[in-house]
C-alpha positions as CSV (number, residue, x, y, z in Angstrom):
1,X,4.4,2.4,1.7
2,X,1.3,4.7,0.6
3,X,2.0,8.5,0.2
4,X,5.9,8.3,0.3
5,X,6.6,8.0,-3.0
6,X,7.3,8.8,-6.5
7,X,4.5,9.4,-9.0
8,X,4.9,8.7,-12.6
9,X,3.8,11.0,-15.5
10,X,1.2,8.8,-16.9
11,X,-1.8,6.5,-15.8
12,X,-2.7,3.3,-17.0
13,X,-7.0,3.2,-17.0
14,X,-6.5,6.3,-15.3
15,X,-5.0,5.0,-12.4
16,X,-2.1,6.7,-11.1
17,X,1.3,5.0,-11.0
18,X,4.3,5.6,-8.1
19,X,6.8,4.1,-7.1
20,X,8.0,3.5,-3.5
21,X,11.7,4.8,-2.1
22,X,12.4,1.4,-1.8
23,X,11.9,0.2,-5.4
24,X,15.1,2.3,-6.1
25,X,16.9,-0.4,-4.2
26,X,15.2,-3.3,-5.3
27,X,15.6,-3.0,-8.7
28,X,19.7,-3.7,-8.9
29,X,19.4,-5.9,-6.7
30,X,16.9,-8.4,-8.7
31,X,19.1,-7.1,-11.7
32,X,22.4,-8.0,-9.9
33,X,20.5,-11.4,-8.6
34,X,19.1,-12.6,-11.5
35,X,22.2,-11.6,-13.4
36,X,24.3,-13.9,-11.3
37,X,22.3,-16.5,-11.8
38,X,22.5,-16.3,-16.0
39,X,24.4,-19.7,-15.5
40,X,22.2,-21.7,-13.3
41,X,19.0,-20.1,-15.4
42,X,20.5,-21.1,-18.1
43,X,21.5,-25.0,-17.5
44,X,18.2,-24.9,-16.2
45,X,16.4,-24.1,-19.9
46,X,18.8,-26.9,-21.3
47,X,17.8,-29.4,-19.2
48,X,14.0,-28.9,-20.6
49,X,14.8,-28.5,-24.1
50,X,15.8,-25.1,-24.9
51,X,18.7,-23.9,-26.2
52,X,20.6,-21.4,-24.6
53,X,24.3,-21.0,-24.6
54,X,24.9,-19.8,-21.4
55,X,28.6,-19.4,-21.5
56,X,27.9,-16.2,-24.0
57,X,24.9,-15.5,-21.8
58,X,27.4,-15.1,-19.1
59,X,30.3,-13.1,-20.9
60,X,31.1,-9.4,-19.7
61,X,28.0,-7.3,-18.6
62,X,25.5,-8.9,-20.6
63,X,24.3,-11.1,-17.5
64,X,23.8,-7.9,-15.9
65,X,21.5,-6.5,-18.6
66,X,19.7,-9.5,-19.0
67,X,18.9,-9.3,-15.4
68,X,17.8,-5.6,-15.3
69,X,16.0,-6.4,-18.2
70,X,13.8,-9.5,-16.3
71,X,13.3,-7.2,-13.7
72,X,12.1,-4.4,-15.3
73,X,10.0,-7.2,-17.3
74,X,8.9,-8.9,-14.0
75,X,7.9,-5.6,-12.1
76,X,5.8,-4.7,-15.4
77,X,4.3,-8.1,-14.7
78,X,3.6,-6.9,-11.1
79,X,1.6,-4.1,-12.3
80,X,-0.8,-5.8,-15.3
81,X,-1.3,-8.0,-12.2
82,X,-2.7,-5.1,-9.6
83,X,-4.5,-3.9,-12.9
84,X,-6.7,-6.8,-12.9
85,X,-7.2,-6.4,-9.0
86,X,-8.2,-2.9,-9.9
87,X,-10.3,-3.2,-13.2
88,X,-12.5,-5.8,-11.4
89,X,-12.9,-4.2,-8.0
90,X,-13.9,-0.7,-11.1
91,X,-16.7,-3.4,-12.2
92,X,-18.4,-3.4,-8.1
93,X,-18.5,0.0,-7.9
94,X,-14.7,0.6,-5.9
95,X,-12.2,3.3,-7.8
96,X,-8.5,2.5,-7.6
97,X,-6.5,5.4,-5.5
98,X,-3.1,4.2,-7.0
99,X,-0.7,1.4,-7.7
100,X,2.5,1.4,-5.9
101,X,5.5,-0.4,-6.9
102,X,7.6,-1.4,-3.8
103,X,10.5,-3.6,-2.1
104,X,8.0,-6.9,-2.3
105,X,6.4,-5.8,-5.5
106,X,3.5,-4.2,-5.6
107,X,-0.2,-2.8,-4.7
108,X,-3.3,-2.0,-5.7
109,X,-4.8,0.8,-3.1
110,X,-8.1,0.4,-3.2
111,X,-10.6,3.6,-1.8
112,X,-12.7,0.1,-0.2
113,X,-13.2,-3.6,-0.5
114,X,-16.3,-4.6,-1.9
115,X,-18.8,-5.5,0.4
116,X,-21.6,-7.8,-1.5
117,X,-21.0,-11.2,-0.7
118,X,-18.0,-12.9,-2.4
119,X,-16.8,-9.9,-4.1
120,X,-13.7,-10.0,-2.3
121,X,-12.5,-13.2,-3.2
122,X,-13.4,-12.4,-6.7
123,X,-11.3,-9.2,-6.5
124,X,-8.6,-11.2,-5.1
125,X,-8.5,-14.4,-7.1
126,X,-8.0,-12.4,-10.4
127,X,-4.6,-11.3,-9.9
128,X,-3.1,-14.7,-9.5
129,X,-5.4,-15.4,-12.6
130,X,-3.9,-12.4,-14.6
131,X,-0.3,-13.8,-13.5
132,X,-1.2,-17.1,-14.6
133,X,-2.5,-16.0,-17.8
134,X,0.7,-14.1,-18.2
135,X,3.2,-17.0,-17.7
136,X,1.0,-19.1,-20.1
137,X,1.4,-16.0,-22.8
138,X,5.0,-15.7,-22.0
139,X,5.3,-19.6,-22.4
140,X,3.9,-19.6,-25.8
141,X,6.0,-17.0,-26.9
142,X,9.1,-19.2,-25.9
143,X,7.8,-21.8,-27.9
144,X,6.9,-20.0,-31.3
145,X,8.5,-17.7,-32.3
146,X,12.0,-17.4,-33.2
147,X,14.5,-15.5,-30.8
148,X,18.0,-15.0,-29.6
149,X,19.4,-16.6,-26.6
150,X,19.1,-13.6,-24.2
151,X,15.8,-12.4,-25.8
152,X,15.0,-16.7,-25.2
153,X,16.3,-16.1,-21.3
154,X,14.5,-13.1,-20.6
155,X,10.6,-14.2,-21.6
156,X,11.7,-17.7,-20.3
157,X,12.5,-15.9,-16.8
158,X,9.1,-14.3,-17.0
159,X,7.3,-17.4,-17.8
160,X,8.6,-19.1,-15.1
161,X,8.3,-16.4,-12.3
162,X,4.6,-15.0,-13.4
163,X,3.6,-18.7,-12.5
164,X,5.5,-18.7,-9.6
165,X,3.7,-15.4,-8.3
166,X,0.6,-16.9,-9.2
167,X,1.2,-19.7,-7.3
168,X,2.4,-17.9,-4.2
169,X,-0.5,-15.5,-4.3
170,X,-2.8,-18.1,-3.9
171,X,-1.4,-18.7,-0.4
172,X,-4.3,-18.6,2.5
173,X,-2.5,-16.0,4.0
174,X,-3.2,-11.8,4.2
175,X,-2.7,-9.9,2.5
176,X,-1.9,-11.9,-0.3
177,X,-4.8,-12.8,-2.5
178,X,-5.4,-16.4,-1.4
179,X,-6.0,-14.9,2.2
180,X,-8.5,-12.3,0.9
181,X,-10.5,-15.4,-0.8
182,X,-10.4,-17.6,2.1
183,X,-11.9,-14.3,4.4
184,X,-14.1,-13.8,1.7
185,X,-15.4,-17.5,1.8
186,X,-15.2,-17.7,5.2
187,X,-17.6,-14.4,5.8
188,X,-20.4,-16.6,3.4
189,X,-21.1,-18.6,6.8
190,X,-19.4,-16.0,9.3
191,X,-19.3,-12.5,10.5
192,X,-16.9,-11.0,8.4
193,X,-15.2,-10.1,12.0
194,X,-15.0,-13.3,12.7
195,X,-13.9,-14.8,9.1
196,X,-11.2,-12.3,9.3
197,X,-9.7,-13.8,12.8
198,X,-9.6,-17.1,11.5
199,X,-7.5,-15.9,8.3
200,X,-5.5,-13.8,10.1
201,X,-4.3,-17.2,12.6
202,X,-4.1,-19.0,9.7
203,X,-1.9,-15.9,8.1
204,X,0.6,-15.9,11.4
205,X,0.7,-19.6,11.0
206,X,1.9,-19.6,7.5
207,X,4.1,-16.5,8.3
208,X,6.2,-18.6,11.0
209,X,6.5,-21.3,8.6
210,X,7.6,-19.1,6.2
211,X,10.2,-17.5,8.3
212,X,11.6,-20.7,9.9
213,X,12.1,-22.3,6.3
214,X,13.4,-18.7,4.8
215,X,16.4,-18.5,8.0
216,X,17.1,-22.8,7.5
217,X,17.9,-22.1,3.9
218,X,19.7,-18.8,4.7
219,X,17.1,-17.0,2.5
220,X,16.4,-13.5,3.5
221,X,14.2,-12.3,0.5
222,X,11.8,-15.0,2.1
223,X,11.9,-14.2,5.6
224,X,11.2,-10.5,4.4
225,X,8.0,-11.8,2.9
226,X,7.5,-13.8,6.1
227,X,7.8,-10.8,8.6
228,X,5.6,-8.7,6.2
229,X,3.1,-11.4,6.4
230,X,2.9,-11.4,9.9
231,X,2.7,-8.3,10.1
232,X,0.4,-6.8,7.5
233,X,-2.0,-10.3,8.7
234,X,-2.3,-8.6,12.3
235,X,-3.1,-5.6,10.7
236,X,-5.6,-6.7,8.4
237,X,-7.5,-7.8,11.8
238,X,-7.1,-4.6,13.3
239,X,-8.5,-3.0,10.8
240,X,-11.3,-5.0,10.7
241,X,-12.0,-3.8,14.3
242,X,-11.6,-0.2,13.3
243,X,-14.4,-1.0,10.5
244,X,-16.7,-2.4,12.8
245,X,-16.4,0.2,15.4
246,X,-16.6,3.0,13.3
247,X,-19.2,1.5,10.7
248,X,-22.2,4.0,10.0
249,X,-20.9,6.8,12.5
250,X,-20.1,10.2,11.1
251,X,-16.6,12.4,12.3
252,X,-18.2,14.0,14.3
253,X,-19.6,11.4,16.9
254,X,-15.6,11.1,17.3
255,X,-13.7,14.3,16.8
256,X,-11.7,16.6,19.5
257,X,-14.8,19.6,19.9
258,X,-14.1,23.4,20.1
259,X,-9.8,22.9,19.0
260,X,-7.7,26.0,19.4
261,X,-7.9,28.5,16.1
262,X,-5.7,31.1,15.6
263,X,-6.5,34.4,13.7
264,X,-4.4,35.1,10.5
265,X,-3.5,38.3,11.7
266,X,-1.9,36.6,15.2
267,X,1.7,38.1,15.6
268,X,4.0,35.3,15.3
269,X,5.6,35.5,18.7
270,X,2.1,35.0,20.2
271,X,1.6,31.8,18.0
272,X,5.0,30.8,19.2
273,X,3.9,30.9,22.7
274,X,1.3,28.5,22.6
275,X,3.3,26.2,22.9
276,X,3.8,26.5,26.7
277,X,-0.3,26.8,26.8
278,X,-1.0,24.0,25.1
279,X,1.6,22.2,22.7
280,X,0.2,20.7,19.4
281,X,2.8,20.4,16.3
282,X,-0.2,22.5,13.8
283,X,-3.0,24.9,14.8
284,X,-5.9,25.4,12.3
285,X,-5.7,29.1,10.8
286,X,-8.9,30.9,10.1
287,X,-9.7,34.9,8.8
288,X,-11.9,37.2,10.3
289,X,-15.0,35.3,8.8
290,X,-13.8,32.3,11.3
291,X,-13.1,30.5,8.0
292,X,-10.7,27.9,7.1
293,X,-7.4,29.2,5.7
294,X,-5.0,26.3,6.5
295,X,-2.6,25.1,9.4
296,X,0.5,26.8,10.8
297,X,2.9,24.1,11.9
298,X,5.0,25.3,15.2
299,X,8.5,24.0,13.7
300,X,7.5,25.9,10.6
301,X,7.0,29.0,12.9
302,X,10.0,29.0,15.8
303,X,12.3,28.4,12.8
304,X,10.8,32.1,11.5
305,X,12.5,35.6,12.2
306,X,10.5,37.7,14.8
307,X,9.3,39.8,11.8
308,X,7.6,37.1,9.5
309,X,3.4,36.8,9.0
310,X,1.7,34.4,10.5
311,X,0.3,34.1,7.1
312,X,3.3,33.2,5.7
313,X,3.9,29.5,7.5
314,X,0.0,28.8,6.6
315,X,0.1,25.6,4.7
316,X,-3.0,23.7,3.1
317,X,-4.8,21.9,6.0
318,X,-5.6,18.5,5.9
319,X,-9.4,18.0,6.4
320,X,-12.8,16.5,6.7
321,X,-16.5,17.5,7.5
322,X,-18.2,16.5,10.3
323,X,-21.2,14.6,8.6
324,X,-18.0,12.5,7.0
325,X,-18.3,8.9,7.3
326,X,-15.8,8.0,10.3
327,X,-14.7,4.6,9.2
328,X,-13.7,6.6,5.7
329,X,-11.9,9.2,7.6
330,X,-10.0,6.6,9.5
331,X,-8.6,5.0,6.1
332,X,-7.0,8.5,5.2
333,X,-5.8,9.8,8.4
334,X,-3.5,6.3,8.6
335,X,-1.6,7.6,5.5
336,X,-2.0,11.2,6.8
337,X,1.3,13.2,6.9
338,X,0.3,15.3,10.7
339,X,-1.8,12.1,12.0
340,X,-4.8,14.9,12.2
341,X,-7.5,16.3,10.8
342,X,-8.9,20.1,10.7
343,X,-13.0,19.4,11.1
344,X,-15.1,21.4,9.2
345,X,-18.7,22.2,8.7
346,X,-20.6,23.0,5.5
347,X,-19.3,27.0,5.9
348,X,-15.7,25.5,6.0
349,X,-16.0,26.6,9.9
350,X,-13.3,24.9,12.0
351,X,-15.5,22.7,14.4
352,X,-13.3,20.0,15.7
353,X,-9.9,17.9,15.2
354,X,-9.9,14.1,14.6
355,X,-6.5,13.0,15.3
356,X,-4.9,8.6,15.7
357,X,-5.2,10.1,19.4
358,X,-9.3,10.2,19.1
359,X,-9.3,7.3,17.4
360,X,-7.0,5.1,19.7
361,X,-9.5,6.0,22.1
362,X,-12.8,5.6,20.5
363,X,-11.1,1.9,19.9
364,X,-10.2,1.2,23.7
365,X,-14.2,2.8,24.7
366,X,-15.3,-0.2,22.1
367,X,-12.9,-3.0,23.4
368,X,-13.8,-1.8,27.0
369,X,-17.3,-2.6,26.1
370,X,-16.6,-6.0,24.8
């Protein structure tokens, strides 16, 4: 979900806004859902005393761009939501990479979860506090002031489902915000290793029930959530085990020593033929001061005629130092497009690789220990 997408021109408090490939399908489809639901939305707001004719409301297109319209409204809602993740992890010290909009709404990546005491569930409980807060404001609107029936459907709509995603945030489940308060509680009394077991169970718990219910009433947005659940709560305890392991060490109690380096100047049937030797899909690049230059990726260079440069399939390397915190390191290389990293020391010298491989094994060392 992180890296794949589409940044937009602006930030919002400075933080950087993209959205996911798969908002791009998402989007007509809430608009194409809500829309076809004009009808029943609008009975609905009759029934509680407001009134809406929904037989114009349903007339042509116009249910159509009342339904892109609360979608656009309700994804904007998504995002003032991560904001207030992100403004109050700003106030503990922890800076806000991005927020992504994607297929189950959004994210706020955060560079680290606060670590005093608490300060998670603080983070976490302010988002369904900022949707709350929303619905409430939307509500309010409805009431006073004066508005046309789709302008009266489209702030109803939002009312209704900021509550709803406040509500549903506040489920004990990870990722979602009510899980990150209950770990967070649960690590007052535990070791936060521990606290984040027991939310995880309770997250795959929730996550069946979730699923069952979502395939009984034939509902596949839910049993999306459901499998997401499931799996982003097993995650959330694997990384957990990662943090632990890798807590206080530096890269390069972990990285690959003494990797392969290829001169600039290699000619580019030579680089080809390492390959056979030893096959990796990039090779760190270095001139004659033994310097970083970058990476030449194989594919990059067998797709080359016999008379292209070396230099010329060098690409910007992807890269740490060795006295780099490790469990830091590990958070970027899972996002990281080659799944490796070019190890450097404070002469940008190339002194290592840290690649998943290293780390799946620094992992099974630790559970072999256990």
């Amino acid at each position: 979900m992180t890296g794949r997408g589409w940044k937009l021109p602006f930030k919002l408090l400075g933080i950087p806004l993209s959205l996911d490939p798969s908002f791009a399908l998402v989007l007509p489809l809430f608009a194409w859902l809500i829309g076809s639901q004009v009808p029943a939305y609008a009975e609905l707001l009759t029934a509680v005393g407001l009134e809406v004719d929904g037989d114009a409301l349903a007339r042509g297109i116009t249910p159509y761009l009342l339904g892109l319209t609360a979608a656009l409204g309700l994804f904007a809602s998504v995002v003032v939501h991560e904001l207030g993740h992100a403004i109050t992890a700003r106030l503990y010290g922890v800076p806000t990479k991005g927020i992504t909009l994607w297929f189950l709404g959004g994210v706020a990546q955060l560079e680290d979860m606060p670590r005093q005491p608490g300060a998670e569930a603080i983070v976490a409980i302010v988002g369904p506090i900022t949707s709350g807060a929303l619905g409430a404001l939307f509500g309010t609107i409805l009431g006073n002031v004066p508005m046309g029936d789709g302008a009266s459907f489209v702030v109803a709509y939002l009312a209704i489902t900021n509550v709803a995603l406040a509500v549903f945030n506040l489920l004990p489940a990870l990722p979602l915000d009510g899980g990150r308060v209950l770990r967070s509680l649960l690590a007052l009394a535990l070791p936060r290793e521990r606290a984040t077991a027991i939310a995880g169970a309770v997250s795959q718990v929730l996550a069946i029930g979730l699923g069952v219910f979502g395939f009984l009433s034939l509902n596949l947005l839910l049993m999306a959530v459901a499998f997401f659940v499931y799996n982003a709560g097993r995650a959330e305890v694997q990384m957990e085990t990662v943090r632990r392991a890798f807590e206080g060490r530096r890269v390069r109690d972990f990285m690959s020593a003494d990797p392969i380096v290829v001169d600039v100047g290699m000619p580019i049937d030579r680089f080809r033929a390492l390959k056979a030797w030893k096959a990796h899909p990039c090779y760190p690049v270095v001139d004659e001061q033994e310097r970083l230059l970058g990476v030449a990726r194989m594919s990059e260079a067998e797709d080359a005629g016999e008379d292209t440069a070396l230099r010329s399939v060098v690409r910007e390397a992807e890269k740490v130092r060795a006295d780099d915190d490790m469990e830091a390191a590990v958070r970027r290389l899972a996002s990281s497009e080659l799944g490796r990293f070019v190890v450097v020391d404070e002469r940008e010298r190339v002194v290592g690789i840290l690649s998943k491989t290293d780390v799946v094994r620094a992992l099974e060392a630790v559970q072999a220990r256990m």
